[in-house]
DOZAGU-787489 format. One record per residue: x negated, y negated, z of N, C-alpha, C in turn; residue in three letters; residue number from 1. Coordinates in pm, 1 decimal. Example, Ala and Ser with C-alpha at 12.3 -4.5 7.8 and 13.67 -1.06 7.14 Angstrom:
BEGIN
ATOM        npx        npy        npz       capx       capy       capz        cpx        cpy        cpz   rest    nr
ATOM    -1319.0      569.0      780.0    -1230.0      450.0      780.0    -1320.0      330.0      780.0    Ala     1
ATOM    -1285.0      225.0      708.0    -1367.0      106.0      714.0    -1290.0       -3.0      787.0    Ser     2
END
This chain:
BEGIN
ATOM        npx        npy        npz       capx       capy       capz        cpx        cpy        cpz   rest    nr
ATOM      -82.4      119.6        0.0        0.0        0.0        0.0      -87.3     -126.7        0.0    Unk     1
ATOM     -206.0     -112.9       68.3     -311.8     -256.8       81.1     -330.1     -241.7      -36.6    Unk     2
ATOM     -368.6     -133.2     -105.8     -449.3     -118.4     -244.5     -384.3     -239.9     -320.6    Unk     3
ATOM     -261.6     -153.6     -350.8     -151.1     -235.0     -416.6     -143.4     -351.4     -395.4    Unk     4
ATOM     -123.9     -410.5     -352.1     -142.2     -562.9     -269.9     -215.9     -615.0     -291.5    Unk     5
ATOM     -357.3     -575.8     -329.2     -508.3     -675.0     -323.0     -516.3     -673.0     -460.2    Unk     6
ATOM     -437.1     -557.7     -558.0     -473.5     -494.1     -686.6     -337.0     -601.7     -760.0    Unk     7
ATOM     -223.8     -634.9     -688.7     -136.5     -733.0     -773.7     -223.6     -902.0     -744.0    Unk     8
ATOM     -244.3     -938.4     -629.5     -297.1    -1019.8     -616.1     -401.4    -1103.8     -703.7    Unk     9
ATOM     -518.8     -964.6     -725.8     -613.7    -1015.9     -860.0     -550.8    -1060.5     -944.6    Unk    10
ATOM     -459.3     -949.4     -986.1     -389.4     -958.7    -1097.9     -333.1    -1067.0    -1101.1    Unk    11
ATOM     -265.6    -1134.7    -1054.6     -191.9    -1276.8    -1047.6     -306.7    -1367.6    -1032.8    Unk    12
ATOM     -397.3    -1329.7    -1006.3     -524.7    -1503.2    -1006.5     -569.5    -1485.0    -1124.0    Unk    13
ATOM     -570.9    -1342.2    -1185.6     -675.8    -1350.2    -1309.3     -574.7    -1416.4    -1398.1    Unk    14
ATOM     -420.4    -1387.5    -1422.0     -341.5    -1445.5    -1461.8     -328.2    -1595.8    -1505.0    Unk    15
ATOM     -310.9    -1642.6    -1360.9     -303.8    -1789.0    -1343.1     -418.4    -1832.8    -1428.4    Unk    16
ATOM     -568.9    -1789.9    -1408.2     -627.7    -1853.1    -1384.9     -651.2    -1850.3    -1602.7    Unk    17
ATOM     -622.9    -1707.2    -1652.5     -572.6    -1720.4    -1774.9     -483.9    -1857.5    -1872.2    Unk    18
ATOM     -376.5    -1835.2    -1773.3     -282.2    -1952.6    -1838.1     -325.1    -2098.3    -1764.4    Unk    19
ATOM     -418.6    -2097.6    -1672.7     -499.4    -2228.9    -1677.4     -538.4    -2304.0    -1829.6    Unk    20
ATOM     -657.6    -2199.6    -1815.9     -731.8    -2246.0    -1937.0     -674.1    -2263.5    -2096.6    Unk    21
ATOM     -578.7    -2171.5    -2046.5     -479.0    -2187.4    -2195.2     -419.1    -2329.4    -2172.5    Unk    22
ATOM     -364.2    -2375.2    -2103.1     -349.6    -2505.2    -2119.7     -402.7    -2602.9    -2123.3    Unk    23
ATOM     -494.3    -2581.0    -2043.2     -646.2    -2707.8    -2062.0     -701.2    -2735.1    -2190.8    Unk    24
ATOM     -707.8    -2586.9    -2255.9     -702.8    -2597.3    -2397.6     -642.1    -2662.7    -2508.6    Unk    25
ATOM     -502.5    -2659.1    -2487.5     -392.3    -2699.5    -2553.6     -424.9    -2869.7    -2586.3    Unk    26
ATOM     -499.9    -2921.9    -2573.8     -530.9    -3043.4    -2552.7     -457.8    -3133.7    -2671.0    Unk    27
ATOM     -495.5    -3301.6    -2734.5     -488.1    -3334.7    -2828.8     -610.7    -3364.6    -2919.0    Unk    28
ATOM     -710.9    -3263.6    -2879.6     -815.9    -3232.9    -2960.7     -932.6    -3378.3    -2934.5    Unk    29
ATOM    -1019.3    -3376.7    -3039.5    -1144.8    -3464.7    -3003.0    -1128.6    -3600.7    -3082.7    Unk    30
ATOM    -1159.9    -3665.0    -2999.8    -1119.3    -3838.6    -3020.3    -1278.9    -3813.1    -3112.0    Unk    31
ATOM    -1264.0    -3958.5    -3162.3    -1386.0    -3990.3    -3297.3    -1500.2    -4036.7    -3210.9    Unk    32
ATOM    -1438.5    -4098.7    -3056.1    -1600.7    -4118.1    -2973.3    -1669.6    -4005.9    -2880.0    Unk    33
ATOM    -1559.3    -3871.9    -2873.4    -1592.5    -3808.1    -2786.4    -1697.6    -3730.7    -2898.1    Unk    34
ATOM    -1668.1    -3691.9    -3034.5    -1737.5    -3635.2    -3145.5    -1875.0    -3712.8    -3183.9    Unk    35
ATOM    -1882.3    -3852.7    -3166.0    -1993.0    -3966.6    -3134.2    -2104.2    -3942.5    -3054.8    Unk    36
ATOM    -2041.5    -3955.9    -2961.8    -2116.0    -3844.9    -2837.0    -2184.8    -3756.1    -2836.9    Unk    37
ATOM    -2117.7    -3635.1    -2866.2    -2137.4    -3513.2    -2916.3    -2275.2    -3489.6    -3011.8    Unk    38
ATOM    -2276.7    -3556.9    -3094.9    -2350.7    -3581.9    -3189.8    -2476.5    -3636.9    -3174.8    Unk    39
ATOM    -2454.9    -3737.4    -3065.6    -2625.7    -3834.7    -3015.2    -2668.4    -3722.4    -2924.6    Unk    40
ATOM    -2592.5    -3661.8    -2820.8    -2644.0    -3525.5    -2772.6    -2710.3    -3438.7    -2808.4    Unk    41
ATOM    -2640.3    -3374.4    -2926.2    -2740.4    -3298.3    -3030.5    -2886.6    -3363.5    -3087.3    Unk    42
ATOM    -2856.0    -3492.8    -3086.2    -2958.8    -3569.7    -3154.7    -3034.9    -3567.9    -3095.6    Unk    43
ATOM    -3039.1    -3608.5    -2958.4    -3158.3    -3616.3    -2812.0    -3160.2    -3494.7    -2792.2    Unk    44
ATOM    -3099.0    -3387.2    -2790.9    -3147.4    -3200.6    -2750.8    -3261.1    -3179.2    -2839.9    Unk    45
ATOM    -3228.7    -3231.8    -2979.3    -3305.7    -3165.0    -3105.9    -3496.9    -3247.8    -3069.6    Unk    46
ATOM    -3461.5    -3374.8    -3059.0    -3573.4    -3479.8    -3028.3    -3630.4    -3402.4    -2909.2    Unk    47
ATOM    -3592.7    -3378.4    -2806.1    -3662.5    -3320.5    -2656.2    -3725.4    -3180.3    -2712.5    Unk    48
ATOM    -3603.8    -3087.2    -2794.4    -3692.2    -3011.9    -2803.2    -3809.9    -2969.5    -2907.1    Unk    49
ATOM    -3819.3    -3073.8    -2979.7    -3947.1    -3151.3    -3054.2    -4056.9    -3177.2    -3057.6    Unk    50
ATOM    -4049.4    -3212.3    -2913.7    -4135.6    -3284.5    -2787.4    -4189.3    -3139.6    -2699.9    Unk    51
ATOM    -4095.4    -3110.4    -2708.4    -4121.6    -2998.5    -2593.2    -4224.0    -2844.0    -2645.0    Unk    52
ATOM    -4206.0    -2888.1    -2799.3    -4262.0    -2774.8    -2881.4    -4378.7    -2826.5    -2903.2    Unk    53
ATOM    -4430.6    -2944.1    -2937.6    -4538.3    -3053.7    -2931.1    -4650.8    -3008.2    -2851.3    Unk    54
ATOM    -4546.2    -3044.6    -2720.3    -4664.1    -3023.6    -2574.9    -4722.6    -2905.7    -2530.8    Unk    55
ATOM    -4627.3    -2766.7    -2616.2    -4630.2    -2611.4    -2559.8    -4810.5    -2625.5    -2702.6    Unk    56
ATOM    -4769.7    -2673.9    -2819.6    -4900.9    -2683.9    -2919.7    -4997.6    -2706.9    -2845.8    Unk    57
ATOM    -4983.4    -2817.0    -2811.5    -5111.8    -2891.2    -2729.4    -5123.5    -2782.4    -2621.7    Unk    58
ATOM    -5078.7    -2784.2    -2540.6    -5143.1    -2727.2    -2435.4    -5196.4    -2574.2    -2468.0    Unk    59
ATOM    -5133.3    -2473.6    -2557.2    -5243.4    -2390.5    -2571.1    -5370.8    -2406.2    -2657.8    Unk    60
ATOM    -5341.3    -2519.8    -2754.1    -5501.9    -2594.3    -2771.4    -5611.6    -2605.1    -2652.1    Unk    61
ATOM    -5553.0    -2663.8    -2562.7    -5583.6    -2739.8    -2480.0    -5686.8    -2588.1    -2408.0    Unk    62
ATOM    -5617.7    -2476.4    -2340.6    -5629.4    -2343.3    -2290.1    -5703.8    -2292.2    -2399.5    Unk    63
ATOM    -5683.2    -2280.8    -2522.8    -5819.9    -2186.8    -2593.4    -5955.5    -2300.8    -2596.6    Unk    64
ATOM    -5945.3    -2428.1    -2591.2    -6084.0    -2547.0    -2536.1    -6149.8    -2442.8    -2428.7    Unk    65
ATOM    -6033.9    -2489.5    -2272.1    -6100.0    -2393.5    -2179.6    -6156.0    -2299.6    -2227.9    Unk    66
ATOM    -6059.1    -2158.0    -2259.1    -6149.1    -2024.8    -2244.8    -6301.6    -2042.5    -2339.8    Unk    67
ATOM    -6257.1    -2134.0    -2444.6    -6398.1    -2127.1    -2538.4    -6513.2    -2181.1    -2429.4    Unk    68
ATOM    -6474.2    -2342.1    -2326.6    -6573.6    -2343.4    -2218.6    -6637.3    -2273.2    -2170.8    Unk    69
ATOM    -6528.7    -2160.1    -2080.7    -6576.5    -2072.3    -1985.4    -6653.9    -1965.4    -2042.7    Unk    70
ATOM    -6642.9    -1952.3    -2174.9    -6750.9    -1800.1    -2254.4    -6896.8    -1930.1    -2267.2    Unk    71
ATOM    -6900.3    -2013.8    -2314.2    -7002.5    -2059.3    -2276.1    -7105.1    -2062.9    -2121.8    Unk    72
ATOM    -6989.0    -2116.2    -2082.0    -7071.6    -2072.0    -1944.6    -7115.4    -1999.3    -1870.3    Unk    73
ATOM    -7054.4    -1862.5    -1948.8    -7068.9    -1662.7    -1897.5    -7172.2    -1674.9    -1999.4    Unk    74
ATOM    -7198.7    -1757.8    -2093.9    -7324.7    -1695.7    -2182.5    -7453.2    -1777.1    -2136.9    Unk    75
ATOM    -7401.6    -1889.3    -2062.0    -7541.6    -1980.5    -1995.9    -7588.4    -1875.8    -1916.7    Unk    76
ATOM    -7526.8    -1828.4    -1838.1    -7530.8    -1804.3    -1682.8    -7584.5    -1656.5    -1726.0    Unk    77
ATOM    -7563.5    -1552.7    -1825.9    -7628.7    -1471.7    -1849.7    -7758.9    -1467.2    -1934.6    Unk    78
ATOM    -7777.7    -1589.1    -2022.3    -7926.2    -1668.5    -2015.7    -8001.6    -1654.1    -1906.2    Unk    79
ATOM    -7967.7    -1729.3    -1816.0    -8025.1    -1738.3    -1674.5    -8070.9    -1661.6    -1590.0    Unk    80
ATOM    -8017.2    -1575.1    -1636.5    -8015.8    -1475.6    -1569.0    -8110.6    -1396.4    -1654.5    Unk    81
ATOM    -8117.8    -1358.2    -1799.5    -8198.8    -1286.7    -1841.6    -8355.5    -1372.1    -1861.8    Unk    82
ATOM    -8335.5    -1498.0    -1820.0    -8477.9    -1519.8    -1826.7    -8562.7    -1558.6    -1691.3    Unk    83
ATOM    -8467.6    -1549.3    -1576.9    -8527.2    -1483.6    -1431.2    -8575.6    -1375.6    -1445.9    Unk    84
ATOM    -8494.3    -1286.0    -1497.0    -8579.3    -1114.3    -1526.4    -8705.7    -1114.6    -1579.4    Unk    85
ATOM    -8738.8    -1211.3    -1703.6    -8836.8    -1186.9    -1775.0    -8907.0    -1262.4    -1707.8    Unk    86
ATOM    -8904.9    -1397.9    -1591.0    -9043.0    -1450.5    -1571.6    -9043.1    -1411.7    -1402.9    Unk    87
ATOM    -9125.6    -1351.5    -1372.9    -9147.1    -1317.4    -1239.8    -9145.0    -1479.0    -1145.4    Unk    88
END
Protein backbone atom coordinates (compact mmCIF):
# COMPACT_ATOMS: atom_id res chain seq x y z
CA UNK A 1 0.00 0.00 0.00
CA UNK A 2 3.12 2.57 0.81
CA UNK A 3 4.49 1.18 -2.45
CA UNK A 4 1.51 2.35 -4.17
CA UNK A 5 1.42 5.63 -2.70
CA UNK A 6 5.08 6.75 -3.23
CA UNK A 7 4.74 4.94 -6.87
CA UNK A 8 1.37 7.33 -7.74
CA UNK A 9 2.97 10.20 -6.16
CA UNK A 10 6.14 10.16 -8.60
CA UNK A 11 3.89 9.59 -10.98
CA UNK A 12 1.92 12.77 -10.48
CA UNK A 13 5.25 15.03 -10.07
CA UNK A 14 6.76 13.50 -13.09
CA UNK A 15 3.41 14.45 -14.62
CA UNK A 16 3.04 17.89 -13.43
CA UNK A 17 6.28 18.53 -13.85
CA UNK A 18 5.73 17.20 -17.75
CA UNK A 19 2.82 19.53 -18.38
CA UNK A 20 4.99 22.29 -16.77
CA UNK A 21 7.32 22.46 -19.37
CA UNK A 22 4.79 21.87 -21.95
CA UNK A 23 3.50 25.05 -21.20
CA UNK A 24 6.46 27.08 -20.62
CA UNK A 25 7.03 25.97 -23.98
CA UNK A 26 3.92 27.00 -25.54
CA UNK A 27 5.31 30.43 -25.53
CA UNK A 28 4.88 33.35 -28.29
CA UNK A 29 8.16 32.33 -29.61
CA UNK A 30 11.45 34.65 -30.03
CA UNK A 31 11.19 38.39 -30.20
CA UNK A 32 13.86 39.90 -32.97
CA UNK A 33 16.01 41.18 -29.73
CA UNK A 34 15.92 38.08 -27.86
CA UNK A 35 17.38 36.35 -31.45
CA UNK A 36 19.93 39.67 -31.34
CA UNK A 37 21.16 38.45 -28.37
CA UNK A 38 21.37 35.13 -29.16
CA UNK A 39 23.51 35.82 -31.90
CA UNK A 40 26.26 38.35 -30.15
CA UNK A 41 26.44 35.25 -27.73
CA UNK A 42 27.40 32.98 -30.30
CA UNK A 43 29.59 35.70 -31.55
CA UNK A 44 31.58 36.16 -28.12
CA UNK A 45 31.47 32.01 -27.51
CA UNK A 46 33.06 31.65 -31.06
CA UNK A 47 35.73 34.80 -30.28
CA UNK A 48 36.63 33.21 -26.56
CA UNK A 49 36.92 30.12 -28.03
CA UNK A 50 39.47 31.51 -30.54
CA UNK A 51 41.36 32.85 -27.87
CA UNK A 52 41.22 29.98 -25.93
CA UNK A 53 42.62 27.75 -28.81
CA UNK A 54 45.38 30.54 -29.31
CA UNK A 55 46.64 30.24 -25.75
CA UNK A 56 46.30 26.11 -25.60
CA UNK A 57 49.01 26.84 -29.20
CA UNK A 58 51.12 28.91 -27.29
CA UNK A 59 51.43 27.27 -24.35
CA UNK A 60 52.43 23.91 -25.71
CA UNK A 61 55.02 25.94 -27.71
CA UNK A 62 55.84 27.40 -24.80
CA UNK A 63 56.29 23.43 -22.90
CA UNK A 64 58.20 21.87 -25.93
CA UNK A 65 60.84 25.47 -25.36
CA UNK A 66 61.00 23.94 -21.80
CA UNK A 67 61.49 20.25 -22.45
CA UNK A 68 63.98 21.27 -25.38
CA UNK A 69 65.74 23.43 -22.19
CA UNK A 70 65.76 20.72 -19.85
CA UNK A 71 67.51 18.00 -22.54
CA UNK A 72 70.02 20.59 -22.76
CA UNK A 73 70.72 20.72 -19.45
CA UNK A 74 70.69 16.63 -18.98
CA UNK A 75 73.25 16.96 -21.83
CA UNK A 76 75.42 19.80 -19.96
CA UNK A 77 75.31 18.04 -16.83
CA UNK A 78 76.29 14.72 -18.50
CA UNK A 79 79.26 16.68 -20.16
CA UNK A 80 80.25 17.38 -16.75
CA UNK A 81 80.16 14.76 -15.69
CA UNK A 82 81.99 12.87 -18.42
CA UNK A 83 84.78 15.20 -18.27
CA UNK A 84 85.27 14.84 -14.31
CA UNK A 85 85.79 11.14 -15.26
CA UNK A 86 88.37 11.87 -17.75
CA UNK A 87 90.43 14.51 -15.72
CA UNK A 88 91.47 13.17 -12.40
Amino acid sequence: MKNLKSVSLALFMALMLAGSTFLVGCGGGVSEEQMQQLNDLKAEVESLQSQVNAKQNEKSQLERQVADKDAKIRQYLNDIDAVKKRCP
